[in-house]
N, C-alpha and C positions, 0 to 999 in steps of 0.2 A: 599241827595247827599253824605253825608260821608258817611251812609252803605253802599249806590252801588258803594262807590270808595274802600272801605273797602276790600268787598266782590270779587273785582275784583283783589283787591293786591294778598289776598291769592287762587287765584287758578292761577296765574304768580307762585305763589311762587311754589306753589303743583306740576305745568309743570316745572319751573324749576330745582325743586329735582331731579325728574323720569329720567327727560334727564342727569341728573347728575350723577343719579347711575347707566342705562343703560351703559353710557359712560365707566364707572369705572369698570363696571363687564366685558367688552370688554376687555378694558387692561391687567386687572388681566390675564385673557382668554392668550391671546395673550405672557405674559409674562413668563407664566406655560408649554406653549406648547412646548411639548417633538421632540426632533430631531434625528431620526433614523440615526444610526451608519450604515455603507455600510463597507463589509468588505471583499478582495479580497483575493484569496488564489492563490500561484503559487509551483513549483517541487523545493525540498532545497535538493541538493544530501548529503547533510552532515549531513543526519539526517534519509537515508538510508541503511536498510539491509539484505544480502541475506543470508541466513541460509536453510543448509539442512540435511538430514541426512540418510546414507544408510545402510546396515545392513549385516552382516556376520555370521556363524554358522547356523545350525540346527537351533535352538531356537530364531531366529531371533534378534539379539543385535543390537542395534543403535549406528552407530558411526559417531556423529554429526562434522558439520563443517561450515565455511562460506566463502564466495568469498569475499575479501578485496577490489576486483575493481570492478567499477561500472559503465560504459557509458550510461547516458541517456540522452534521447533528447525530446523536447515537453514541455509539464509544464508551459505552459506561464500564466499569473496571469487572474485568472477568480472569477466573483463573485459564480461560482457554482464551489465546490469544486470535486466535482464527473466529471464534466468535464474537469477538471485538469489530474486527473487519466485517464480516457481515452483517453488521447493527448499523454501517455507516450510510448515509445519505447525504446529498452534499449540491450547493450550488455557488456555481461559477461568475459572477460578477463580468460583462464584457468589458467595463471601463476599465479591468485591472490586466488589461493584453498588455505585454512588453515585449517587444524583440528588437528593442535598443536602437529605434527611429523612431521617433515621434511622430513626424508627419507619416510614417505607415502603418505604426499603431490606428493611427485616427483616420485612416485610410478603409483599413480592416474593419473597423466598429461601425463609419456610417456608410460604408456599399456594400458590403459583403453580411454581416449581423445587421443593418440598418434596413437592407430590402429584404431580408428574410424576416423581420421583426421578432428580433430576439437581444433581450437586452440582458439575458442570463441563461445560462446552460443548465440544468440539473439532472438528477439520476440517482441512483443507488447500488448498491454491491446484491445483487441478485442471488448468487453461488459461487462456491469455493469449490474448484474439482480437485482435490487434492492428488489422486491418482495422478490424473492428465496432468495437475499442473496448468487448471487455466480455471478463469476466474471470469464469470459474466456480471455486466454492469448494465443499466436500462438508462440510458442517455436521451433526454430531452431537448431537443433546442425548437425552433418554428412549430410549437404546434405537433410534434411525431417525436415520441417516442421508440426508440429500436433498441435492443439487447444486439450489445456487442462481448464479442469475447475474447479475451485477449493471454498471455502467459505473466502466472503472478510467479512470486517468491515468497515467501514467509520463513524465515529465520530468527528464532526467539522473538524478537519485539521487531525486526524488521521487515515491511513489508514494501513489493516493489510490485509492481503494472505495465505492462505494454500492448500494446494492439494498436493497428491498422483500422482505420475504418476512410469511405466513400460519404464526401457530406451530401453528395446528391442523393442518397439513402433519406436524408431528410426533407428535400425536393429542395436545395437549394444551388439550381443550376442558372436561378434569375441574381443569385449574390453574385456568384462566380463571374458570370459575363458581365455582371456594372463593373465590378472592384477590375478584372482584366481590363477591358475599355479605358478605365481611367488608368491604368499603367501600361500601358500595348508596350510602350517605347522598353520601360523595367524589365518589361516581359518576354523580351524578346531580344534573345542570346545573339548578337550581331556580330561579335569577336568569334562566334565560331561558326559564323554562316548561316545562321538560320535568320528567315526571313516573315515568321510566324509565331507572334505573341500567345505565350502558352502559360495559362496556370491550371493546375491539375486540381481535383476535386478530393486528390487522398491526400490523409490528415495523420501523421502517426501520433498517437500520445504516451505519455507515460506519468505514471502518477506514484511520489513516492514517500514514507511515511516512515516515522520510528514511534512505537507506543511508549506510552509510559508506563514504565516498570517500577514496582516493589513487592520488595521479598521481606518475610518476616519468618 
């Protein structure tokens, strides 16, 4: 009788271990277990910008600038940051042209936006090609709207824009030759020989943004 009582204690004891460390490896389990961060993104205008740059002479020189005001609408907070971007619509202000001359700030706004009568640019984010890596926007100024397309970026909250575009796309070949005419002289590369006032009608832009991020 003491063996078989013996022998019976320890295999209580043996089931009672196993259920003890089964239990115990649970917990640990349970205690370790990682909790994914959810993180939403929405449109921060203060942390946008439009920059472009058009070009004069023969030899085609850039002379860069950027829009100081910026209307946009959409942007509401999504967990998909690309969907963000494509909610956006947006317009341009002429009065907020700067490229650090005054009097050709105000040059640009009443010959060139003044004879095509456009006193704001506007558009929207059309598509996102994520494959190609390019991005079409439908761009208003005079009355015509055109879908340009240009190469974006999207990296977490950052997103970036660039394209070329021809403003005479938008039939503005009567801006171009007032705003010319009234700078022939500007226009016209004398230091390197040329004897022909040139301003060119391509326009490159780029437009660039960080969303606003939070993670919980």
């Amino acid at each position: 009788m003491k063996k078989s009582s013996r022998l019976l204690f320890v295999a209580l004891l043996g089931l009672a271990i196993t259920s003890c460390s089964s239990k115990s490896e649970n917990t640990t389990t349970d205690a370790n277990e990682v909790k994914t961060e959810v993180c939403t993104y929405s449109y921060d205008n203060t942390s946008s910008k439009v920059e472009f740059s058009a070009y004069k002479f023969l030899r085609k020189a850039a002379v860069g600038g950027v829009f100081n005001d910026l209307n946009v609408t959409g942007g509401e907070a999504s967990e998909d940051a690309a969907k963000v971007i494509k909610s956006l619509s947006f317009e341009i202000p002429i009065s907020g042209i700067d490229t650090k001359d005054a009097g050709r700030d105000q040059k640009v706004s009443t010959l060139f936006f003044g004879t095509i009568n456009t006193n704001e640019i506007t558009g929207k984010v059309v598509k996102l090609d994520a494959a190609k890596g390019e991005a079409t926007l439908s761009i208003t100024m005079n009355g015509i709207s055109n879908d340009v397309v240009g190469k974006y970026t999207l990296e977490d909250a950052n997103f970036s824009f660039n394209a070329e575009i021809n403003v005479n796309d938008w039939k503005a070949e009567k801006g171009i030759e007032v705003l010319n005419k009234e700078c022939k002289e500007l226009h016209t590369d004398v230091a390197n020989g040329d004897k022909v006032s040139k301003l060119w009608p391509d326009v490159s832009i780029a437009f660039t943004t960080t969303l606003k991020k939070e993670c919980k």
